[in-house]
mmJSON file of the N, C-alpha and C atoms, coordinates in Angstrom:
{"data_MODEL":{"atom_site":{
"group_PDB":["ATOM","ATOM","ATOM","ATOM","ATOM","ATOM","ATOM","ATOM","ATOM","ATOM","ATOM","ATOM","ATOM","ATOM","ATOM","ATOM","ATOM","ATOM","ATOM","ATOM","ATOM","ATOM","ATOM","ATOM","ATOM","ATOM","ATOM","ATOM","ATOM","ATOM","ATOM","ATOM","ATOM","ATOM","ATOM","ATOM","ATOM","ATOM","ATOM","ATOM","ATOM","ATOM","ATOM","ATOM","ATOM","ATOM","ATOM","ATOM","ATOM","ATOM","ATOM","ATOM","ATOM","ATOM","ATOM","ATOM","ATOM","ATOM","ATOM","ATOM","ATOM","ATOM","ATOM","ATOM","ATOM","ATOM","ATOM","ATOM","ATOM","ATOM","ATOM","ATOM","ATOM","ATOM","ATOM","ATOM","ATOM","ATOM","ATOM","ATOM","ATOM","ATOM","ATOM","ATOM","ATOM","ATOM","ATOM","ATOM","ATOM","ATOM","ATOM","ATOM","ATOM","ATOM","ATOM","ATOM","ATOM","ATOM","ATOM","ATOM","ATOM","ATOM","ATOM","ATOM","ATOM","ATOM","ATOM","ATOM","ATOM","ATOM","ATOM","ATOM","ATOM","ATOM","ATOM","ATOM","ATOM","ATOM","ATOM","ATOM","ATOM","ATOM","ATOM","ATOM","ATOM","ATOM","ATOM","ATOM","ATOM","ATOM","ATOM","ATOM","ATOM","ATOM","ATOM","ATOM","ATOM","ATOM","ATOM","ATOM","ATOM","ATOM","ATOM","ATOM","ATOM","ATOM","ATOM","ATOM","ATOM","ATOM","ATOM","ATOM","ATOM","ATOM","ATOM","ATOM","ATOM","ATOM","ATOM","ATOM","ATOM","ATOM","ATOM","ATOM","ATOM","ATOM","ATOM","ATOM","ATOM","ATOM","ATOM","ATOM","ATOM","ATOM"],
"id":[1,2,3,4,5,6,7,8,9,10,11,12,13,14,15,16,17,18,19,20,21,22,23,24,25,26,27,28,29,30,31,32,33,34,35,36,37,38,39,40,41,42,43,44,45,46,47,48,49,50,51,52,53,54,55,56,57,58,59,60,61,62,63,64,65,66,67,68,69,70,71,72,73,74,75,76,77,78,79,80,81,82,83,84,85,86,87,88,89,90,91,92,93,94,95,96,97,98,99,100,101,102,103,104,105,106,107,108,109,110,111,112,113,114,115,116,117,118,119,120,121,122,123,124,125,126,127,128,129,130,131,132,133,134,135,136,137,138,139,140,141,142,143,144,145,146,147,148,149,150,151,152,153,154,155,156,157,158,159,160,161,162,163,164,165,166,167,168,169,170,171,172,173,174],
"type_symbol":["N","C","C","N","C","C","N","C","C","N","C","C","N","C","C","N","C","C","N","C","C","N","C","C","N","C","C","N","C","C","N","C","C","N","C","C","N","C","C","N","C","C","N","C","C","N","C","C","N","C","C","N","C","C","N","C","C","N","C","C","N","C","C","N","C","C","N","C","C","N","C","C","N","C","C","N","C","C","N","C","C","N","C","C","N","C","C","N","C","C","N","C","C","N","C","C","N","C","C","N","C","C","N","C","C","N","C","C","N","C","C","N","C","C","N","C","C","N","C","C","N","C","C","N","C","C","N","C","C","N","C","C","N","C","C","N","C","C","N","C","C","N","C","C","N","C","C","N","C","C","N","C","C","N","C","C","N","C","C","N","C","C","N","C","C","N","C","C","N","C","C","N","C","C"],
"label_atom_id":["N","CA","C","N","CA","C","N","CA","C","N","CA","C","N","CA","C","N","CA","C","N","CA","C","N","CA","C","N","CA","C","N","CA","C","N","CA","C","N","CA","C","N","CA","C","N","CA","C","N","CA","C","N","CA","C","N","CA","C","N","CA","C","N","CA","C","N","CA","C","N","CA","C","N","CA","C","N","CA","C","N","CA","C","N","CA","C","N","CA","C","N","CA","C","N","CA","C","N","CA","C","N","CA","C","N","CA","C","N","CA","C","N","CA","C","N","CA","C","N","CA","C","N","CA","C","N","CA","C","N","CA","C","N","CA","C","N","CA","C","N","CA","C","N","CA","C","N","CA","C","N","CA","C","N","CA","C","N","CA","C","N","CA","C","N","CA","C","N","CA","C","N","CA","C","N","CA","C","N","CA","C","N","CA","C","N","CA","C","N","CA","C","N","CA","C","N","CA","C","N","CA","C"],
"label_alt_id":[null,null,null,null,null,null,null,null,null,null,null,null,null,null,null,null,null,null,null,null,null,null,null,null,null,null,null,null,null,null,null,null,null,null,null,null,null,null,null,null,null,null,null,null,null,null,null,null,null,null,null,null,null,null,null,null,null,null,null,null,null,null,null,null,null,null,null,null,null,null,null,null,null,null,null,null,null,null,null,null,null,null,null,null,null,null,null,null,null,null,null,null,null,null,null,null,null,null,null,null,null,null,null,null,null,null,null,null,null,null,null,null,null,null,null,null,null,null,null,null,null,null,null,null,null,null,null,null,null,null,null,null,null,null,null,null,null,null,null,null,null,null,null,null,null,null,null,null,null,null,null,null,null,null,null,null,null,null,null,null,null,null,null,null,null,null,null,null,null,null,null,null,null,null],
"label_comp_id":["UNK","UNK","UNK","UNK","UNK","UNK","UNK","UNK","UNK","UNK","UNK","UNK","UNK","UNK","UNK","UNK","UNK","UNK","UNK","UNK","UNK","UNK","UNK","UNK","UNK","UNK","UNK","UNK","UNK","UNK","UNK","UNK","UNK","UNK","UNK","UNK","UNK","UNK","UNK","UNK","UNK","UNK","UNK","UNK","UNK","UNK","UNK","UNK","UNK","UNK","UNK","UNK","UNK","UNK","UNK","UNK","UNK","UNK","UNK","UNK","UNK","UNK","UNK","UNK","UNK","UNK","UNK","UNK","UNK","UNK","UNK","UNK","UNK","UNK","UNK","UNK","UNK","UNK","UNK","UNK","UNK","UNK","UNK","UNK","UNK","UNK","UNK","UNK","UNK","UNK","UNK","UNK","UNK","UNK","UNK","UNK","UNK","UNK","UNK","UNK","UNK","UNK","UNK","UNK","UNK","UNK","UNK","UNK","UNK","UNK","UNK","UNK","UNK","UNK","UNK","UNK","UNK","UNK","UNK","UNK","UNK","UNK","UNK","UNK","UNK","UNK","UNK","UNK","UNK","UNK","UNK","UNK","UNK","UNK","UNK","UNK","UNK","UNK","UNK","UNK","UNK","UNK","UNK","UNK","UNK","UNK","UNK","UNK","UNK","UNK","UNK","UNK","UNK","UNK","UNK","UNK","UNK","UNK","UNK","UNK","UNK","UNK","UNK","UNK","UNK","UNK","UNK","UNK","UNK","UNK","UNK","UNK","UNK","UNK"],
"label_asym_id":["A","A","A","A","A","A","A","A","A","A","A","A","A","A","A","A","A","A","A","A","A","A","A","A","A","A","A","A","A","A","A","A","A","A","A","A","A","A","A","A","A","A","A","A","A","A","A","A","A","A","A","A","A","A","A","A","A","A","A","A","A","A","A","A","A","A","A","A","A","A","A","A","A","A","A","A","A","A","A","A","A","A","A","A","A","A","A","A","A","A","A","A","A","A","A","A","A","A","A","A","A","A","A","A","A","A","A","A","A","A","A","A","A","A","A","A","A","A","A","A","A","A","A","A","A","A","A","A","A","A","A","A","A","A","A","A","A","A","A","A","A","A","A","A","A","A","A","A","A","A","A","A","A","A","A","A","A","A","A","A","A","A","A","A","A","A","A","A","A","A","A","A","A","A"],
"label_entity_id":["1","1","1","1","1","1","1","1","1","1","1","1","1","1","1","1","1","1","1","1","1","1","1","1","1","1","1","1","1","1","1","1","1","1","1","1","1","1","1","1","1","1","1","1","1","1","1","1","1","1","1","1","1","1","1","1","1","1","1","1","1","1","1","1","1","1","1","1","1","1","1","1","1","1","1","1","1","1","1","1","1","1","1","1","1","1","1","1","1","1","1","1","1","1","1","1","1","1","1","1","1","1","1","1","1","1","1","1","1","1","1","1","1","1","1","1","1","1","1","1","1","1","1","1","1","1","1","1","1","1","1","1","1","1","1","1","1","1","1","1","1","1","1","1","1","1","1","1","1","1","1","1","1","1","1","1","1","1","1","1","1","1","1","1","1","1","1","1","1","1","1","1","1","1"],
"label_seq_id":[1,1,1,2,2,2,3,3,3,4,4,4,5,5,5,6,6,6,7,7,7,8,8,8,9,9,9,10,10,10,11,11,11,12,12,12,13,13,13,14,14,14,15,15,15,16,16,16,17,17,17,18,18,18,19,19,19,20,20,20,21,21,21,22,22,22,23,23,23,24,24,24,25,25,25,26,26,26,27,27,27,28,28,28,29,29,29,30,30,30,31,31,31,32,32,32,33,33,33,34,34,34,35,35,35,36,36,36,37,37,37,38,38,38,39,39,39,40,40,40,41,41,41,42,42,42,43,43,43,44,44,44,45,45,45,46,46,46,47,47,47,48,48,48,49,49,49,50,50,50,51,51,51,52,52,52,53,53,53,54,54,54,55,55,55,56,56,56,57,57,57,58,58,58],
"pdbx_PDB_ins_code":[null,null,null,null,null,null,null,null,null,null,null,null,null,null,null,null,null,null,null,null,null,null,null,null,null,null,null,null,null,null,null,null,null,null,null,null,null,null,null,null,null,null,null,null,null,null,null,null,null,null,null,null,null,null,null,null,null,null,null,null,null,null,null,null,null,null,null,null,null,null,null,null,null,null,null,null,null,null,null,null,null,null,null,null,null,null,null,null,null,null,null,null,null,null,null,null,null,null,null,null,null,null,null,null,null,null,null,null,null,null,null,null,null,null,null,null,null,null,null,null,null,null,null,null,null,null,null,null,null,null,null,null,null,null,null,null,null,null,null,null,null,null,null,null,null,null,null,null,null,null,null,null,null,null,null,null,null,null,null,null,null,null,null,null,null,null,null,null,null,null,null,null,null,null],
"Cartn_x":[-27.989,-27.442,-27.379,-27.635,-27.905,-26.359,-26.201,-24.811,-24.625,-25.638,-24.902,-24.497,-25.285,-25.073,-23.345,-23.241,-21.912,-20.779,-21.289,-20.286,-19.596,-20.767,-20.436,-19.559,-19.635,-18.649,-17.522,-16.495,-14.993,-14.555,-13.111,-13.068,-11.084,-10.747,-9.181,-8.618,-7.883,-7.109,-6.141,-6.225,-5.079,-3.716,-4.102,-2.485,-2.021,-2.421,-1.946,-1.606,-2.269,-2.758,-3.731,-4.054,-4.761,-6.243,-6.638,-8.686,-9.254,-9.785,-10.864,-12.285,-12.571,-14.187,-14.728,-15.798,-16.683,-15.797,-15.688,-15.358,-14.255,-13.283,-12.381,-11.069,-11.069,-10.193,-10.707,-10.687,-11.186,-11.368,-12.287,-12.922,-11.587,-10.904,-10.218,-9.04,-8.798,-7.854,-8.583,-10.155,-10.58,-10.705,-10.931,-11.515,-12.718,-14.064,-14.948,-16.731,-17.288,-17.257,-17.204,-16.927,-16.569,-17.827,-18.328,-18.966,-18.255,-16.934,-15.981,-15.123,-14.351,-12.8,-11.935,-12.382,-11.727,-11.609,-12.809,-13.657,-12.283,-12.293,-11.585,-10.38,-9.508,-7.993,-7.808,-8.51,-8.161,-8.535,-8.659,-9.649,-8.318,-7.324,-6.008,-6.147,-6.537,-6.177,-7.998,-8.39,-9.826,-10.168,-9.017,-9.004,-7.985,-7.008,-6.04,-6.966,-7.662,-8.394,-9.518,-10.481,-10.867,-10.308,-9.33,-8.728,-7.699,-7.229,-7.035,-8.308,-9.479,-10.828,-10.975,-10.922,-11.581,-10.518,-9.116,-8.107,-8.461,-9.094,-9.366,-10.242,-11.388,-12.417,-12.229,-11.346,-11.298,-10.567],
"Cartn_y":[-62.879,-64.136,-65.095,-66.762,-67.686,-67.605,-68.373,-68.831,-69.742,-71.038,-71.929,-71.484,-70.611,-69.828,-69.554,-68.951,-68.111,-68.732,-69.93,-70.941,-72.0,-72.027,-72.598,-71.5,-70.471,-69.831,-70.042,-69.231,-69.017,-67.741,-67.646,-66.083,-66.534,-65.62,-65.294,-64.544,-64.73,-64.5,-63.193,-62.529,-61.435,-61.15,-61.698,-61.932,-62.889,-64.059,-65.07,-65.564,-65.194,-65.847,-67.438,-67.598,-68.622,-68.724,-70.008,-69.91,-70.218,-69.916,-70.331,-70.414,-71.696,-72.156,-71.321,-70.795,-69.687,-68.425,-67.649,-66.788,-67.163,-67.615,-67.982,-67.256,-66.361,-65.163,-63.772,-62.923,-61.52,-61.101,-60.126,-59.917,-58.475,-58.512,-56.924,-57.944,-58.798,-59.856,-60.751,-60.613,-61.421,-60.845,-60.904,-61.185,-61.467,-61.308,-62.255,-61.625,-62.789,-64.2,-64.581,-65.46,-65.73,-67.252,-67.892,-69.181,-70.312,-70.3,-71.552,-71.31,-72.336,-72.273,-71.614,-71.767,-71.434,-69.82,-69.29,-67.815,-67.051,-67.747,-67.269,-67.294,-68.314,-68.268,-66.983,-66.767,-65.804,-64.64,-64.412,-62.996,-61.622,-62.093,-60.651,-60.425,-61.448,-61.473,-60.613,-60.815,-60.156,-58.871,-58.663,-57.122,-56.346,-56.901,-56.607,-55.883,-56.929,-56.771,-55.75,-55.697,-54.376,-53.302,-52.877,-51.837,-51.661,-52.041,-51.678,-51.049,-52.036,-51.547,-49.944,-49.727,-48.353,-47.174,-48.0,-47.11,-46.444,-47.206,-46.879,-45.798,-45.968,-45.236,-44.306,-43.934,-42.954,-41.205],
"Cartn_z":[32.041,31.576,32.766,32.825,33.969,33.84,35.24,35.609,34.939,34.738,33.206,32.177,31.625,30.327,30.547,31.605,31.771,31.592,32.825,32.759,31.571,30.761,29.569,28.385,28.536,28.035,27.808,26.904,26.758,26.552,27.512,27.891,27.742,27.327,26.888,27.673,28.509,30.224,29.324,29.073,28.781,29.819,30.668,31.764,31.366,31.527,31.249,29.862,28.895,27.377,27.418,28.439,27.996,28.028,27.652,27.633,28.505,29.181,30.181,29.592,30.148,30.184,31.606,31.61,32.636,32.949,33.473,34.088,35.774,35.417,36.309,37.289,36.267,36.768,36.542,37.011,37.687,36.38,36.312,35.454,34.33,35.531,34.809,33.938,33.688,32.923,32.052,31.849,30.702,29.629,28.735,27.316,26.725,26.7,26.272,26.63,26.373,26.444,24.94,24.896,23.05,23.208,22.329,22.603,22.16,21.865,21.229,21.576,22.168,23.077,21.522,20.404,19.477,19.324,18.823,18.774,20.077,21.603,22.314,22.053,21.637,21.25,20.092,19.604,18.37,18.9,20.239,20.847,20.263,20.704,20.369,18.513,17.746,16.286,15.961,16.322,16.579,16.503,18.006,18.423,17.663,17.092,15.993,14.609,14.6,13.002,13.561,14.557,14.921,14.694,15.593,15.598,14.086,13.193,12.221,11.135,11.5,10.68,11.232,12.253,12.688,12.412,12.607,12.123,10.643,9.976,7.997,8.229,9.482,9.38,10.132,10.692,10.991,10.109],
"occupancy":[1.0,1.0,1.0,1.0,1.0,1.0,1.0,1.0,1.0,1.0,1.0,1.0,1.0,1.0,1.0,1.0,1.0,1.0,1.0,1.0,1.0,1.0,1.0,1.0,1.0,1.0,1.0,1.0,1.0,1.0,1.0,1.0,1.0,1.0,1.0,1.0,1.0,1.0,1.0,1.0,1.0,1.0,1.0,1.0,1.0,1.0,1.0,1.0,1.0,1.0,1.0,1.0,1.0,1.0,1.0,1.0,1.0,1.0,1.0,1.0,1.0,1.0,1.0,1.0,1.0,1.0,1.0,1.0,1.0,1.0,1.0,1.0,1.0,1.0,1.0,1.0,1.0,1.0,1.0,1.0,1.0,1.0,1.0,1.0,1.0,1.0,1.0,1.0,1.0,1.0,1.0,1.0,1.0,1.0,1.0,1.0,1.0,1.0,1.0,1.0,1.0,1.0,1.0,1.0,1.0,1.0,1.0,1.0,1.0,1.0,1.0,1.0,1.0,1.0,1.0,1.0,1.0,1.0,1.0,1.0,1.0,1.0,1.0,1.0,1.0,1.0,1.0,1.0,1.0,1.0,1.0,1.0,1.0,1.0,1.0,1.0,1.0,1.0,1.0,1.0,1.0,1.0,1.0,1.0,1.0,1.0,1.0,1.0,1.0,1.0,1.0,1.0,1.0,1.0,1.0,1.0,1.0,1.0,1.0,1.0,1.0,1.0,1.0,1.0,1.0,1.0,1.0,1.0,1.0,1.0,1.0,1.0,1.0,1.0],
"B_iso_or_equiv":[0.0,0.0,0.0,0.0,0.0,0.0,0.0,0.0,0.0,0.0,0.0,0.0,0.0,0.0,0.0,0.0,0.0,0.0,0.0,0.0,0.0,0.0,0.0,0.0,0.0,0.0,0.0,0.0,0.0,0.0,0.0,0.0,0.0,0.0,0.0,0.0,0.0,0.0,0.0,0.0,0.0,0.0,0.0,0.0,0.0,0.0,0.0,0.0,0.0,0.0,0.0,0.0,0.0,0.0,0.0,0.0,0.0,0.0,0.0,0.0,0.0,0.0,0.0,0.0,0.0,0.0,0.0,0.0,0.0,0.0,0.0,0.0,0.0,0.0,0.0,0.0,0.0,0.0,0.0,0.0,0.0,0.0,0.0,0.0,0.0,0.0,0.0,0.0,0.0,0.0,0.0,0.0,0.0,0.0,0.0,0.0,0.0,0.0,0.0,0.0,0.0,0.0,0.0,0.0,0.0,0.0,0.0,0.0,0.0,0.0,0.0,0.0,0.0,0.0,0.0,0.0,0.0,0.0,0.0,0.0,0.0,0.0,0.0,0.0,0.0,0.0,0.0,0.0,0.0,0.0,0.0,0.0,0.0,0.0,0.0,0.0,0.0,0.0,0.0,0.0,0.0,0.0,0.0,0.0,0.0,0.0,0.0,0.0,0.0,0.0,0.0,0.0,0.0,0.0,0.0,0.0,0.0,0.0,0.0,0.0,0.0,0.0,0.0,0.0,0.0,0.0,0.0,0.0,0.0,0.0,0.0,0.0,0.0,0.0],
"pdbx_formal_charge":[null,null,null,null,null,null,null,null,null,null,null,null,null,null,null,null,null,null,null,null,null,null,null,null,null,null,null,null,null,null,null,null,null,null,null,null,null,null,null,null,null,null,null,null,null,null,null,null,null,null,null,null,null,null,null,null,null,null,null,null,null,null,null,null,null,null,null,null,null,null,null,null,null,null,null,null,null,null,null,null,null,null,null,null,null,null,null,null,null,null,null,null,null,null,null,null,null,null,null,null,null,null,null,null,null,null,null,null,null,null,null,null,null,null,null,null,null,null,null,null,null,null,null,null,null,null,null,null,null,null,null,null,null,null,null,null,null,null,null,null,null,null,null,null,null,null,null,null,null,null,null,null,null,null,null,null,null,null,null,null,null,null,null,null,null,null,null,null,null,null,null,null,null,null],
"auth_seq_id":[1,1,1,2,2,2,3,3,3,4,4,4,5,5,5,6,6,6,7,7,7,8,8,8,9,9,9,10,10,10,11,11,11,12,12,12,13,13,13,14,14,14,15,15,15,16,16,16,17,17,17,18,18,18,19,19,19,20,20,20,21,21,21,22,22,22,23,23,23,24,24,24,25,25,25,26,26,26,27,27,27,28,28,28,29,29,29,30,30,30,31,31,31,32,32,32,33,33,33,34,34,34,35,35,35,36,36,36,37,37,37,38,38,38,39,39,39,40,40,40,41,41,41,42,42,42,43,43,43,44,44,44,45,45,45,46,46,46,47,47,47,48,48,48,49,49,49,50,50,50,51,51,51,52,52,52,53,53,53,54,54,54,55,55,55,56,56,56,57,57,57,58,58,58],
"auth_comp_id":["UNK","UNK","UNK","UNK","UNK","UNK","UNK","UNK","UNK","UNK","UNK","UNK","UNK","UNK","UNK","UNK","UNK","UNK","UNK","UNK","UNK","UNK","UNK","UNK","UNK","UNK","UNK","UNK","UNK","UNK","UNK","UNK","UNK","UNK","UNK","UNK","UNK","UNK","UNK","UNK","UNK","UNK","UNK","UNK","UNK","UNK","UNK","UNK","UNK","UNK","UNK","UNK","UNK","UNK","UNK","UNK","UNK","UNK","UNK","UNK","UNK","UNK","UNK","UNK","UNK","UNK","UNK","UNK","UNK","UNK","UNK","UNK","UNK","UNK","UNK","UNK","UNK","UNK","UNK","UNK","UNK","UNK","UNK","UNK","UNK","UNK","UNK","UNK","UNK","UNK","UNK","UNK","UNK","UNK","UNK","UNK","UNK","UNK","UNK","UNK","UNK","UNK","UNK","UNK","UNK","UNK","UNK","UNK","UNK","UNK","UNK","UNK","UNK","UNK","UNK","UNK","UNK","UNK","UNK","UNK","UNK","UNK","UNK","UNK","UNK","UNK","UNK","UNK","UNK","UNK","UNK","UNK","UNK","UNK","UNK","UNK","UNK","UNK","UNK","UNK","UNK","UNK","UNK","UNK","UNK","UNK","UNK","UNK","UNK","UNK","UNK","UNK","UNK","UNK","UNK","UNK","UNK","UNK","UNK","UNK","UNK","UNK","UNK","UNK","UNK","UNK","UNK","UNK","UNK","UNK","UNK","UNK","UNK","UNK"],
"auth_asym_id":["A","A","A","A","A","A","A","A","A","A","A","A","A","A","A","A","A","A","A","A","A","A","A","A","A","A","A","A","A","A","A","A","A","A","A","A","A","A","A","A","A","A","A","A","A","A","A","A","A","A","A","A","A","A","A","A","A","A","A","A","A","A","A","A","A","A","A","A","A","A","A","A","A","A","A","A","A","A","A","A","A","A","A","A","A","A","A","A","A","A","A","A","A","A","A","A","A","A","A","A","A","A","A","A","A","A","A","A","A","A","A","A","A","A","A","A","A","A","A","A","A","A","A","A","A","A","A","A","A","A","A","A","A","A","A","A","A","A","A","A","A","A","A","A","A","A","A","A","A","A","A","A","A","A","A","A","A","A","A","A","A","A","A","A","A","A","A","A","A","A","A","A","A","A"],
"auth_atom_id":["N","CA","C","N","CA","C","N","CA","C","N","CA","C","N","CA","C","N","CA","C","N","CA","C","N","CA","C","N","CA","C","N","CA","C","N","CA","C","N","CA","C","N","CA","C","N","CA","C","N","CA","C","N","CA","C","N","CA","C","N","CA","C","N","CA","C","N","CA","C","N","CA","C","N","CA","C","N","CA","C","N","CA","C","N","CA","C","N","CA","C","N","CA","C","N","CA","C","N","CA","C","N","CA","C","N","CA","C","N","CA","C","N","CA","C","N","CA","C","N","CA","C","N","CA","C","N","CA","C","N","CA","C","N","CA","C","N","CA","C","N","CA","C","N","CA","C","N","CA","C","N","CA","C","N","CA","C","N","CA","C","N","CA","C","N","CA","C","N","CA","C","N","CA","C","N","CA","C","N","CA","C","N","CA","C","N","CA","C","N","CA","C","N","CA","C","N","CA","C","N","CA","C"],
"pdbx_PDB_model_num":[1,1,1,1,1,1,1,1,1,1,1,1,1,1,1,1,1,1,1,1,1,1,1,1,1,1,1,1,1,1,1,1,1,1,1,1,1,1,1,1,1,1,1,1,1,1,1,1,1,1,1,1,1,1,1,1,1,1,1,1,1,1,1,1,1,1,1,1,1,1,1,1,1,1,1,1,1,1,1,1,1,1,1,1,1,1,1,1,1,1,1,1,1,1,1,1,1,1,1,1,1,1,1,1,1,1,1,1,1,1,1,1,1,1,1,1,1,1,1,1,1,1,1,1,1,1,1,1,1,1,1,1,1,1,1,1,1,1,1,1,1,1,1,1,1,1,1,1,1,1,1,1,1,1,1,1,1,1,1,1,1,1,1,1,1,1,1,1,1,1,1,1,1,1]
}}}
């Protein structure tokens, strides 16, 4: 992936709760890359609804 590509991204800070555009904070506290500052705000409601899906299937 180019560094524009990257940079144009959105990534969900799990320390913090907030969104970042590129990769701004260390990689062990992101989230992502999501392609909509939006897609990223919903990253925990996401991983919520994941992990309940696999919970069924399991």
């Amino acid at each position: 992936m180019s560094d524009e590509r990257i940079e144009s991204q959105w990534w969900f800070n799990d320390k913090t709760h907030t969104v970042e555009q590129g990769p701004q904070s260390p990689q062990r506290d992101r989230i992502g890359p999501f392609e909509t500052r939006e897609e990223a705000e919903h990253a925990l409601d996401r991983i919520k609804a994941n992990n309940e899906q696999w919970d069924e299937e399991s």
